[in-house]
C-alpha positions in Angstrom: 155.0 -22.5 38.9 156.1 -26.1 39.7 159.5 -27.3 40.4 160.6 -30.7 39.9 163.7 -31.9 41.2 165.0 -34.8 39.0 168.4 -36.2 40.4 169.8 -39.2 38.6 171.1 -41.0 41.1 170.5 -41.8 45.0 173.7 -40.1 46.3 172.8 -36.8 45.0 169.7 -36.9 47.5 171.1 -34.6 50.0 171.9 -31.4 47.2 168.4 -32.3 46.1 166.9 -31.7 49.6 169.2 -28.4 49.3 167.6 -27.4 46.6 164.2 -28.3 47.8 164.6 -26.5 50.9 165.0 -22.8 48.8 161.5 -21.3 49.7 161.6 -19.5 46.1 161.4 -22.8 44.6 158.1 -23.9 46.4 155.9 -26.4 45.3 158.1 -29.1 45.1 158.4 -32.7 43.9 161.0 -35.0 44.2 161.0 -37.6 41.5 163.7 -40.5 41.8 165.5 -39.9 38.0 167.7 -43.0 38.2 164.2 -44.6 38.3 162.7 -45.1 35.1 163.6 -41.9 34.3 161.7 -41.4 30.5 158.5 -42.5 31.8 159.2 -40.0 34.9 160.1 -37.4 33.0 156.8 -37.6 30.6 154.9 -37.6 33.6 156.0 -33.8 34.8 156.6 -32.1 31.2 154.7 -29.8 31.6 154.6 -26.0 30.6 154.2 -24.8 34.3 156.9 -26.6 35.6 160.9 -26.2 36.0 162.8 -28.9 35.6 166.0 -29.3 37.5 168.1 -32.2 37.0 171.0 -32.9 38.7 173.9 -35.0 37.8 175.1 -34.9 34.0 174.1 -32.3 31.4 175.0 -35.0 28.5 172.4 -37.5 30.4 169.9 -34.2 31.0 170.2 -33.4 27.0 169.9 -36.8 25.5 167.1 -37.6 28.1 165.1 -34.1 27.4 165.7 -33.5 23.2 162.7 -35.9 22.4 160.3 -33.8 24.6 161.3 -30.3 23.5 159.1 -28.9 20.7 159.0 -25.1 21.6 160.4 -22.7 23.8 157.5 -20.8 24.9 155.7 -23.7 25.8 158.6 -26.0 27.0 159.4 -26.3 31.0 161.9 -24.4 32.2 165.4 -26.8 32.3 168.7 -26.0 35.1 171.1 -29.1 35.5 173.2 -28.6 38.4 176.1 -31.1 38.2 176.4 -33.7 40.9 179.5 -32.4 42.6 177.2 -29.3 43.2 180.2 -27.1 41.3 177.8 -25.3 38.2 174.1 -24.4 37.9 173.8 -24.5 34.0 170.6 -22.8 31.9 169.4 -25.4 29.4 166.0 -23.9 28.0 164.1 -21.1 28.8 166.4 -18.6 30.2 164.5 -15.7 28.5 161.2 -17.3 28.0 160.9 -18.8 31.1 163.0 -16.8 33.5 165.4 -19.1 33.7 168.6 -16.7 34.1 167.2 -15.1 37.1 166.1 -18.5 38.6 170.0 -20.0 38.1 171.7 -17.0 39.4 169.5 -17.0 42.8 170.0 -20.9 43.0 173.6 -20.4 42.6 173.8 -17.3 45.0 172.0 -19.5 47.4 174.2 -22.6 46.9 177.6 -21.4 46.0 177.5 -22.2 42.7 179.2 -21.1 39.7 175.8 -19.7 37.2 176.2 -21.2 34.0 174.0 -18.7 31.1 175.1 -18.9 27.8 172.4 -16.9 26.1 173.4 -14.7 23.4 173.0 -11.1 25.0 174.3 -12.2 28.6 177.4 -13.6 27.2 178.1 -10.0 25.5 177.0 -8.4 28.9 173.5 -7.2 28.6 169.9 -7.9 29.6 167.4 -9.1 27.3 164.6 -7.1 27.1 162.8 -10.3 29.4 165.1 -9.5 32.4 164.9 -5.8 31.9 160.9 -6.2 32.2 161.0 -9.0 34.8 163.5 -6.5 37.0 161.2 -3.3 36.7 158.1 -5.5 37.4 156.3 -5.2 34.2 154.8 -7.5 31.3 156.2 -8.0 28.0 153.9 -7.4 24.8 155.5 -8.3 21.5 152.8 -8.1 18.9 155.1 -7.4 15.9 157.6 -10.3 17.1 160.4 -8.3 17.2 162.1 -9.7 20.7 164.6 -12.1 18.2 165.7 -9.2 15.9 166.4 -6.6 19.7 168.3 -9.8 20.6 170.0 -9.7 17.5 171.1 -6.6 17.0 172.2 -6.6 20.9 174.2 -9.2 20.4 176.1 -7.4 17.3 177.0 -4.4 19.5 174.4 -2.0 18.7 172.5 0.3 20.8 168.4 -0.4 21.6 166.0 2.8 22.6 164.0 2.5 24.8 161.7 5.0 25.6 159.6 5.7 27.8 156.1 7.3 28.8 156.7 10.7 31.5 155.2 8.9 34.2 158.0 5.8 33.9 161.3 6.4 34.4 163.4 3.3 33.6 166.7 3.1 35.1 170.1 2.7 32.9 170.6 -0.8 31.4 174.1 -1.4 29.2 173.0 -1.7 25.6 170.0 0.1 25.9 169.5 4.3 25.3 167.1 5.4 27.5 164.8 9.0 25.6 161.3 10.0 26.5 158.2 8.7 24.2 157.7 13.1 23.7 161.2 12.4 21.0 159.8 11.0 17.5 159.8 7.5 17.8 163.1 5.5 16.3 162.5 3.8 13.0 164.2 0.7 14.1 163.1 -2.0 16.7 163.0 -0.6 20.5 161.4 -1.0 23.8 158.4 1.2 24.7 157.6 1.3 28.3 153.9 2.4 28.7 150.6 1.5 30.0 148.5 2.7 27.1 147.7 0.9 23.5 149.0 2.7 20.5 150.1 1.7 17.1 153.8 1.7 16.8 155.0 -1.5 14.6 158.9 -1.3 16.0 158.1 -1.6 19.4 158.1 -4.0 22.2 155.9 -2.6 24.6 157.1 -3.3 28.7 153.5 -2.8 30.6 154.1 -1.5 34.1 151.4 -2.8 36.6 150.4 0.7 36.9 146.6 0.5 37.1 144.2 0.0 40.4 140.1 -0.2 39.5 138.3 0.2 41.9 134.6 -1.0 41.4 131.3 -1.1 43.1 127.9 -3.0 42.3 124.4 -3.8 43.3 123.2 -7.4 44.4 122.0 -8.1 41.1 125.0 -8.4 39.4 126.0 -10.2 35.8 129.9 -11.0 35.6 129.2 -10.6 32.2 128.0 -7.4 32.2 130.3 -6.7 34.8 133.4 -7.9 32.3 131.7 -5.7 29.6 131.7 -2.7 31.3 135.6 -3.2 32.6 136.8 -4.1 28.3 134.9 -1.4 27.7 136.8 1.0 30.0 139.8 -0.3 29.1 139.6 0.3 25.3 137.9 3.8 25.5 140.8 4.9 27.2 143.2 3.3 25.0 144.8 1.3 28.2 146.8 -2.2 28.2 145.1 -4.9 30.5 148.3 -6.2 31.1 148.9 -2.8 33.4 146.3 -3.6 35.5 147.6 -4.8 38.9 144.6 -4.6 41.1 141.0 -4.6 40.8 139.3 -3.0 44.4 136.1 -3.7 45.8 134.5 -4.2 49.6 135.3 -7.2 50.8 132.0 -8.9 50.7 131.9 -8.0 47.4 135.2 -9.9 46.2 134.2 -13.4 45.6 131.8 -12.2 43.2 134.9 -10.6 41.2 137.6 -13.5 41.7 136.5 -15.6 38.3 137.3 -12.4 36.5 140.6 -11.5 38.3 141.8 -15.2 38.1 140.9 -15.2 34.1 
């Protein structure tokens, strides 16, 4: 991911190197804002990209509402004001991580975070963070992240359950019970590296699975791929919980187009 530091004027150079210095930011760009700043800003909107703007969050919000069409596919957007006082969350900070990213800016900088999502302000993780913090994937097939939120938000309490190899930690809001309990008839979080049919839950994928694979010289990708979709189904795993795929070393650039797919 791509970060784009957009101050809007030439004195707040100096935060911006700041900024640009934090090695969790890197790649980089600099883009002078108080330049032509619409055309600039068309340039880098991008979905792989944050955006942080620093100066004024009115200037930041007029200058960014035409652009913004969808949050999934929208840039992350921090504005950190020019007195370098508040790092402030304008878009993505569940979809794109952009929670996590302000509080280690601000931790960095000495800045006061700024998130006013809807289940941080009442204290609690959204299911994002929780499967950002335990390392895992998020799988929402029945779109049912808004109504968790929802119901977070309103004080009640989420299960989350759990497979016996996973153990999840304790996270406020959240009841933690073991998948062998009859499954809860409202939305919850399932944490678990195998497919199954349940049509309340979010499932948080654990990069719990290493293949390890061997072939001949005359070898097809394709058939290669089949074999591997194939595995994967029969055993009723999620791809998303695979972390690694082993092989000899010779043998790896043969494998990369599949791994980087």
């Amino acid at each position: 991911m791509k970060t784009v530091i957009f101050p809007f004027h030439k004195h707040y150079a100096l935060l911006a190197k700041n900024i640009a210095d934090l090695n969790f930011l890197q790649p980089v760009q600099f883009v002078e804002g108080w330049k032509n700043s619409q055309k600039n800003l068309q340039k880098k909107w991008e979905t792989d990209v944050v955006l942080i703007f620093i100066g004024s969050l009115g200037i930041a919000t007029r200058l960014t509402a035409p652009f913004l069409k969808n949050k999934r596919t929208d840039p992350g957007i921090i504005v950190i004001d020019g007195a370098a006082n508040f790092c402030i969350v304008v878009n993505g900070g569940h979809s794109r991580s952009m929670n996590t990213l302000c509080r280690l800016i601000a931790e960095q900088l000495q800045l006061i975070p700024v998130i006013t999502t809807g289940t941080e302000a009442c204290g609690y993780l959204s299911p994002e963070e929780i499967t950002e913090r335990l390392d895992c994937q998020i799988e929402d097939p029945h779109y049912l992240l808004k109504t968790i939120q929802s119901r977070l938000i309103e004080g009640e309490i989420i299960p989350f359950c759990f497979d016996e190899s996973f153990s999840p930690p304790y996270f406020p809001g959240y009841q933690i019970q073991s998948s062998h309990h009859q499954f809860p008839q409202e939305p919850f979080l399932y944490l678990t590296d195998r497919i199954s049919f349940c049509p309340k839950a979010v499932f948080v994928r654990p990069r719990s699975l290493v293949i390890g694979t061997g072939f001949r010289k005359q070898f097809s990708l394709e058939k290669f791929e089949e074999f591997y979709h194939d595995f994967i189904e029969k055993n009723k795993y999620s791809h998303l919980s695979v972390a690694e795929v082993l092989t000899l070393d010779r043998k790896v650039p043969s494998l990369l187009p599949l791994v980087q797919s």
